[in-house]
C-alpha positions as CSV (number, residue, x, y, z in Angstrom):
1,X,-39.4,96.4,-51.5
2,X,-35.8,94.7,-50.9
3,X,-34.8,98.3,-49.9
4,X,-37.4,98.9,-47.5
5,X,-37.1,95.2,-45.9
6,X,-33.4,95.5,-45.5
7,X,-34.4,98.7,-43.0
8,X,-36.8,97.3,-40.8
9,X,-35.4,95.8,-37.8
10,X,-36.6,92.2,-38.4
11,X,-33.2,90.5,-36.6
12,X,-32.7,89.4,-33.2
13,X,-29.9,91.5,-31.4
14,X,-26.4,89.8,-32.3
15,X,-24.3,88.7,-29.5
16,X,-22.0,91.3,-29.7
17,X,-24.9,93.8,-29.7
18,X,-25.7,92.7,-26.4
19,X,-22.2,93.0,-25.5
20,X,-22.3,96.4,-26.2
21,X,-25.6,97.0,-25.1
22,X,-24.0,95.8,-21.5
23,X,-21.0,97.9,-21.7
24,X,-23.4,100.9,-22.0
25,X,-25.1,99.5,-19.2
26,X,-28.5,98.5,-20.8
27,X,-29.5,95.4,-19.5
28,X,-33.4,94.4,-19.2
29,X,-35.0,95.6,-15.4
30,X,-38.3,95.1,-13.7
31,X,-39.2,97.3,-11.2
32,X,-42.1,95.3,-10.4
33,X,-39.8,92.1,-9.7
34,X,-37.3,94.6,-7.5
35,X,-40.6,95.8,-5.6
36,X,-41.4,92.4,-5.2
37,X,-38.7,91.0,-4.0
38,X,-38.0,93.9,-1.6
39,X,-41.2,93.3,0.1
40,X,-40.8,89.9,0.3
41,X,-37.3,90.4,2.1
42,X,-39.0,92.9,4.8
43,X,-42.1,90.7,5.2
44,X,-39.4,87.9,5.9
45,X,-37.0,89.5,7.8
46,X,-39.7,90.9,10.0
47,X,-41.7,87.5,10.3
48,X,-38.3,85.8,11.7
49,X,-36.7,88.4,13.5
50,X,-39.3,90.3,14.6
51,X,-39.6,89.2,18.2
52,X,-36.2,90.0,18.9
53,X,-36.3,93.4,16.8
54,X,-38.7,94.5,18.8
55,X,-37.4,93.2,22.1
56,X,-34.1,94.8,21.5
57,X,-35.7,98.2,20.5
58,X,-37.7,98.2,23.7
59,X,-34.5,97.5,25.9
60,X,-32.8,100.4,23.8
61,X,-35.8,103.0,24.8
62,X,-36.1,101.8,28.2
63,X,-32.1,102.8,28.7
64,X,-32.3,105.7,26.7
65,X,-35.1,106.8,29.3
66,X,-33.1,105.9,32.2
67,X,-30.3,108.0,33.0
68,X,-28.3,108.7,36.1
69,X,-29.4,112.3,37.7
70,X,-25.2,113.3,37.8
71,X,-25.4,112.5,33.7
72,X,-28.6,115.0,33.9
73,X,-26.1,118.1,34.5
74,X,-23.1,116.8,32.7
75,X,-23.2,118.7,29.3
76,X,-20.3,115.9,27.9
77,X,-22.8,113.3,28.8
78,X,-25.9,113.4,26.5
79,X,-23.7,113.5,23.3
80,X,-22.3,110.1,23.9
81,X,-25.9,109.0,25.4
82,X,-27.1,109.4,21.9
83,X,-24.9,107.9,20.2
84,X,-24.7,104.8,22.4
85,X,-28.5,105.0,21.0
86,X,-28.3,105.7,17.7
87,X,-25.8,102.4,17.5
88,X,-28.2,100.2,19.3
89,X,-30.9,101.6,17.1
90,X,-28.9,100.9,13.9
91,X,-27.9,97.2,15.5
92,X,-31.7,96.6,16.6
93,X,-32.3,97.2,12.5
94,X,-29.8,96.2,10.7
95,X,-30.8,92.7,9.4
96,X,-33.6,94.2,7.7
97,X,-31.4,97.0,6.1
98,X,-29.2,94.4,4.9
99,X,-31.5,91.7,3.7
100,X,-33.6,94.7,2.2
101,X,-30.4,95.8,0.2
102,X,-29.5,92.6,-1.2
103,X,-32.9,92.1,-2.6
104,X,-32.9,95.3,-3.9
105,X,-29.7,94.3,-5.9
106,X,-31.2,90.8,-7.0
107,X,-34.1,92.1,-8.8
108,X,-31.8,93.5,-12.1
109,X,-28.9,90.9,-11.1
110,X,-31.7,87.8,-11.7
111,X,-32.2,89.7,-15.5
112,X,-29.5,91.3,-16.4
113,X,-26.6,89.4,-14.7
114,X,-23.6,91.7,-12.6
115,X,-23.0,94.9,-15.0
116,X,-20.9,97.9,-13.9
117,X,-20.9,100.4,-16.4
118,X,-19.1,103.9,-16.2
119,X,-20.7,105.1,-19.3
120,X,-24.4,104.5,-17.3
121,X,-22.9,107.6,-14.9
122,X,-22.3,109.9,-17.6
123,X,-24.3,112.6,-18.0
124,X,-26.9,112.7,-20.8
125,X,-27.3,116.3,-21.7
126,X,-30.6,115.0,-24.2
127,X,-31.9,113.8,-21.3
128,X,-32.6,117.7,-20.6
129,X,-34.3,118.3,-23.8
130,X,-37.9,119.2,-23.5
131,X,-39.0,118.6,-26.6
132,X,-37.6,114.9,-26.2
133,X,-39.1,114.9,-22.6
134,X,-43.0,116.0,-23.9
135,X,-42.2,113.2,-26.6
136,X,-41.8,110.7,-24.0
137,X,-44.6,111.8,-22.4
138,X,-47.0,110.6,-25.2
139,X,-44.6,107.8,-26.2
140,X,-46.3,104.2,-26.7
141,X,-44.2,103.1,-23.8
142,X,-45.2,105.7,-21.2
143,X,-49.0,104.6,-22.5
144,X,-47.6,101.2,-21.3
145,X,-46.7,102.1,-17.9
146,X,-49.5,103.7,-17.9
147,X,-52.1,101.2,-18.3
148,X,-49.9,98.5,-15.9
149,X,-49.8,101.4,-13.2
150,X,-53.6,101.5,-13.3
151,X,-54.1,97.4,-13.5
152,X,-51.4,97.4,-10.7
153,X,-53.6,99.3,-8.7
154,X,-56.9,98.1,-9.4
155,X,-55.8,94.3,-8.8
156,X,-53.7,95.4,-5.5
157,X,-56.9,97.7,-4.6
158,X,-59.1,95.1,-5.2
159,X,-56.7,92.6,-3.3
160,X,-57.1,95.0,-0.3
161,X,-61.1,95.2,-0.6
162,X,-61.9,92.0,-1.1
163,X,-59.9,91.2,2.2
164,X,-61.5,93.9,4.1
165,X,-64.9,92.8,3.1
166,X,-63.6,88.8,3.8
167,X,-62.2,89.7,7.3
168,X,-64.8,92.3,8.4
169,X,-65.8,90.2,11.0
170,X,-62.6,90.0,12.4
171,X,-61.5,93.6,12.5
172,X,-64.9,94.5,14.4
173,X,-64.7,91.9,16.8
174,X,-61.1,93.3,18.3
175,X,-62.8,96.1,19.9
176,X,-64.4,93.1,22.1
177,X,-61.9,91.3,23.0
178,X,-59.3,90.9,25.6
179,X,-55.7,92.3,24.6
180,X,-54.1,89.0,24.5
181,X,-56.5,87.4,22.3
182,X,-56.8,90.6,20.4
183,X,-53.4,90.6,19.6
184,X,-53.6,86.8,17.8
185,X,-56.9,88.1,16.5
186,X,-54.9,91.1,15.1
187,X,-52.1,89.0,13.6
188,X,-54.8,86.6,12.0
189,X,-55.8,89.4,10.0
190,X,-52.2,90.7,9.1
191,X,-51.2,87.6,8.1
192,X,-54.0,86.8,6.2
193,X,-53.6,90.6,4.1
194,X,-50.1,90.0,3.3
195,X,-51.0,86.9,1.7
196,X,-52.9,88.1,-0.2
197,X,-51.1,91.0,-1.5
198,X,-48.3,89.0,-2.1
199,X,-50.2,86.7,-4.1
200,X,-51.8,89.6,-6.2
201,X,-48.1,91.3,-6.8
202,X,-46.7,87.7,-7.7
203,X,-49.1,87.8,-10.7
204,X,-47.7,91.4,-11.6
205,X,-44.5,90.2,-11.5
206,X,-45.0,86.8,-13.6
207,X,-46.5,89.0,-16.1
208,X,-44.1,92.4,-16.4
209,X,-41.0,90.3,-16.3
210,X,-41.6,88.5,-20.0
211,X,-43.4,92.1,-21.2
212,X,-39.7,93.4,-19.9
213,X,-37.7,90.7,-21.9
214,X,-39.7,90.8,-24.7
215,X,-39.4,95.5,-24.7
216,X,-35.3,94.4,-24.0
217,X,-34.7,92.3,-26.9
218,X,-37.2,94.3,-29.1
219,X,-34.9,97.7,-28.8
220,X,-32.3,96.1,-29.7
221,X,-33.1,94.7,-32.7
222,X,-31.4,95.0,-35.7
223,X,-31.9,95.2,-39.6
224,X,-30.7,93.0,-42.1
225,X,-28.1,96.0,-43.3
226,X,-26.9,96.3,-39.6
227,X,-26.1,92.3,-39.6
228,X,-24.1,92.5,-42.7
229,X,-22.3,95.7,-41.9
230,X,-21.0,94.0,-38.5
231,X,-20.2,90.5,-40.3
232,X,-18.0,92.4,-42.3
233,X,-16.5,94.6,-39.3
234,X,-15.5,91.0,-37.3
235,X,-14.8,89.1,-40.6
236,X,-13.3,91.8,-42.7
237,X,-13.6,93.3,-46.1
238,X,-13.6,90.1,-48.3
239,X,-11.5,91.2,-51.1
240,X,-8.7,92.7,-48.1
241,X,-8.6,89.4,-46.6
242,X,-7.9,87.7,-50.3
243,X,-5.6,90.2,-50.6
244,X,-3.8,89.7,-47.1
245,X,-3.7,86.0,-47.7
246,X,-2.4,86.3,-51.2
247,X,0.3,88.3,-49.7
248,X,1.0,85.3,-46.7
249,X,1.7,82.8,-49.3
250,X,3.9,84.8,-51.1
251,X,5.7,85.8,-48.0
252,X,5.3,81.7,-47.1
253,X,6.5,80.6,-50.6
254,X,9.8,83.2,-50.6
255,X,10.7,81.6,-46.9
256,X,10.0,77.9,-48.7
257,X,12.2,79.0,-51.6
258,X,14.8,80.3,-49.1
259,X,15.4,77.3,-47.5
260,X,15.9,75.0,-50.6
261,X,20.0,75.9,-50.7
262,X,20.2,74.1,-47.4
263,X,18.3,70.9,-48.1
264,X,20.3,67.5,-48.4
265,X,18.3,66.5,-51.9
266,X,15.1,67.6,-53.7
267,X,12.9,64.9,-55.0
268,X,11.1,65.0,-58.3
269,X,8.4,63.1,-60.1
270,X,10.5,64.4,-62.4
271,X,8.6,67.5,-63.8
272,X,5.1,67.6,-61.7
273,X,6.1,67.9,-58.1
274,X,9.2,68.5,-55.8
275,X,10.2,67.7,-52.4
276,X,13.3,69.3,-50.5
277,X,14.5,67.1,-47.6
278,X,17.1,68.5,-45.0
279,X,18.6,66.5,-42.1
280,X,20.9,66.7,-39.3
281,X,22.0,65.2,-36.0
282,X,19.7,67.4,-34.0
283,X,16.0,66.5,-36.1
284,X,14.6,62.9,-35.4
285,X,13.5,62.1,-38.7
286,X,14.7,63.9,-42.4
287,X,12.2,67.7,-42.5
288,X,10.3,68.7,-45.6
289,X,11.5,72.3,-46.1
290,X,10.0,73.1,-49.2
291,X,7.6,71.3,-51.4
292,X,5.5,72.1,-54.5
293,X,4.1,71.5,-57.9
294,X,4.0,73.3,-61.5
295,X,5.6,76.0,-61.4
296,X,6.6,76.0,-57.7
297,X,8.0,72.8,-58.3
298,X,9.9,74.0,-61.2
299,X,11.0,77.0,-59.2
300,X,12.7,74.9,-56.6
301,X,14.3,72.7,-59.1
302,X,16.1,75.8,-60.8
303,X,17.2,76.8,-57.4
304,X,18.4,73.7,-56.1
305,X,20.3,73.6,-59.6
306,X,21.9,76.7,-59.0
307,X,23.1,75.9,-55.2
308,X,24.6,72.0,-55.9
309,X,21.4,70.1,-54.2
310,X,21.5,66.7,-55.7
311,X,18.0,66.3,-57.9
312,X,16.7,62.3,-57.0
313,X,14.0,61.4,-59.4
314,X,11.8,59.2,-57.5
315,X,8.0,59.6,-58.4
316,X,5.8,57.3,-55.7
317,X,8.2,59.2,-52.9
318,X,8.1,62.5,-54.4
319,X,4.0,62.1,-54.6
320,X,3.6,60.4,-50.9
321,X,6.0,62.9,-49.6
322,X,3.6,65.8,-51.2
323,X,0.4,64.1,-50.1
324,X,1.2,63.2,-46.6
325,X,3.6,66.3,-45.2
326,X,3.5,69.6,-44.8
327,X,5.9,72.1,-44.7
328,X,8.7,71.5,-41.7
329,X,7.1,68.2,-40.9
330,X,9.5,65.5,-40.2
331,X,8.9,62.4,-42.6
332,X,5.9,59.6,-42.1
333,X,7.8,56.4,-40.5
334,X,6.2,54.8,-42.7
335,X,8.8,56.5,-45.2
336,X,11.7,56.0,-43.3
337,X,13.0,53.4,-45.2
338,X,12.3,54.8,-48.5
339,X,14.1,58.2,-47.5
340,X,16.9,56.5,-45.6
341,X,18.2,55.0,-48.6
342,X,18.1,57.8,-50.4
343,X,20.0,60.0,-48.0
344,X,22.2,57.2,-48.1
345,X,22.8,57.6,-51.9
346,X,23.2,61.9,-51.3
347,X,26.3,61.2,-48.8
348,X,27.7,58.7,-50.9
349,X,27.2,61.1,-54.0
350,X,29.1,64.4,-52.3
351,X,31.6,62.3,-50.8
352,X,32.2,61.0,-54.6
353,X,32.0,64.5,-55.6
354,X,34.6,65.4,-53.0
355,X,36.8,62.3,-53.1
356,X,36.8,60.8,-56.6
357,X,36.2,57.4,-57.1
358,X,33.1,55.1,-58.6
359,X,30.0,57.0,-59.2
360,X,27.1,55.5,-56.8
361,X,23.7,54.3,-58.0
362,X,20.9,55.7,-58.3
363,X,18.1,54.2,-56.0
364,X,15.7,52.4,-57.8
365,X,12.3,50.7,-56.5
366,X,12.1,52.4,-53.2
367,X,9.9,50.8,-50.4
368,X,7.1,53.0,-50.7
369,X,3.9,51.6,-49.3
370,X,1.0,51.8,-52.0
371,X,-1.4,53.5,-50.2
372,X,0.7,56.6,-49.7
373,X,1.0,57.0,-52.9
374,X,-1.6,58.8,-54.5
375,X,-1.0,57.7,-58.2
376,X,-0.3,53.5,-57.6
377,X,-3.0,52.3,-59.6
């Protein structure tokens, strides 16, 4: 039962499924909401600039019917006639071509967003298969669009009727009357239709455009396998990354170990943590370049043994130091103090190694505040 659960496709597409989804250009479409908005762009274009449309069309036949009787026997002349026509044609209707365009590209922009996708363009030779196409024939989704064709246009059909039947009294009563109040008569009724078609298409639209979403999202669903297999794909193979950062602290530690021969001092707790400090003119404050405990700690005692660093056993600073820094961090200021003396001790100790002389102190009692220190009581 696990088995079979883990196959079905329960999960909601992840987000990069939908990326790639998108790079294959698959994005959810209506073609009701494109229809839709198309008509609504012509029905507009036409209601606003339709006057002038037609005004300019008129002008453009009444020219194209006038013509000079030289231009009648001038075989150079009716070429550039036309075209002069054509252009004034193209002029007269190209608002509506362009508003008709850009609502054509709305309709998938307003659910799928601005996709470009070459692999769309490529052919798809399974396409072509026509055991595949008789398939989709008597697939669940061409019963679908079945069914919504045929409630399309029953409730547009009806739309149409039910105006008919509602404006009968209209339509019959232009044969009666006058041109002028004909034509108002006449637009009345137009009006009045497209209304009402628009309205009954609105209520295709506000209904196909969830049933789109919903078919979308549903494709693209994934199984509970699927979901772990791409986790592990953008996270990695567990036991690799263990294994990769196993090998970055090793790589880290080696570095850390590296630069213990150049520190000024190491400070010790004595046994359970250590603390290599280096300084010079150019840093603002003394820089933690190595620091451990256990073993590491031991390991950079040995090494600062075998290279002459000076060993300070000083357990609250050697602890605070630990606790509060990390590795090339300059000092807390609120250990300045603590660590100034100290470096003050490490110059006076090489120059009495170099020179001779009386042996310096040890510090004792440095001013480390208690609540850096993890273990004051």
């Amino acid at each position: 039962m696990a088995e079979e659960s883990d196959l079905e496709k329960t999960e909601p597409a992840s987000p990069r499924r939908l990326e790639q989804a998108r790079e294959e250009g698959q994005v959810p479409q209506s073609r009701e909401l494109s229809a839709f908005l198309v008509l609504m762009a012509g029905i507009g274009t036409l209601w606003v600039t339709g006057a002038w449309m037609a005004q300019r069309m008129g002008d453009a036949v009444s020219r194209g019917l006038t013509f000079d009787r030289n231009a009648a026997f001038d075989e150079t002349a009716l070429p550039a006639v036309f075209m002069a026509q054509a252009w004034e044609a193209l002029a007269s209707i190209g608002p509506l071509l362009l508003f008709l365009v850009v609502a054509a590209l709305a309709g998938p922009f307003m659910l799928g967003g601005l996709v470009f996708s070459t692999k769309a363009l490529a052919p798809d030779w399974q396409r072509l298969d026509p055991l595949k196409g008789i398939g989709r024939m008597f697939s669940i989704q061409s019963l679908g669009e079945l069914v919504k064709a045929i409630a399309k246009s029953l409730l547009v059909g009806g739309v149409v009727v039910w105006v008919v039947l509602h404006e009968k009294d209209n339509l019959l009563s232009l044969f009666t009357q006058p041109l002028d109040a004909g034509l108002r008569s006449m637009g009345h009724v137009v009006l009045f239709s497209t209304l009402a078609i628009v309205s009954s298409m609105f209520l295709i639209v506000a209904s196909d455009v969830p049933f789109q979403l919903w078919q979308f999202y549903s494709k693209l669903r994934m199984t509970k396998e699927e979901v772990r297999r791409e986790m592990k794909e953008l996270e990695g193979d567990p036991q690799l990354k263990a294994r990769i950062r196993s090998q970055q602290r090793e790589i880290a530690r080696r570095r850390m170990m590296a630069a213990v021969p150049k520190a000024q001092v190491v400070v010790t707790n004595p046994t359970h943590f250590a603390v290599a400090l280096a300084y010079d003119e150019k840093m603002p404050a003394p820089r933690v370049v190595a620091k451990g405990r256990g073993i590491i700690a031991q390991r950079i005692r040995e090494i600062a043994q075998a290279h002459g660093v000076p060993l300070l056993e000083a357990p609250p600073l050697a602890r605070a130091l630990h606790a509060h820094t990390e590795l090339d961090d300059v000092i807390p200021p609120a250990l300045y103090r603590a660590v100034a003396e100290v470096m003050a001790y490490v110059y006076r100790l090489n120059d009495f190694l170099a020179r001779g002389g009386q042996a310096p102190e040890r510090p004792v009692a440095l001013p480390v505040p208690a609540e850096l220190d993890p273990g004051a009581a």
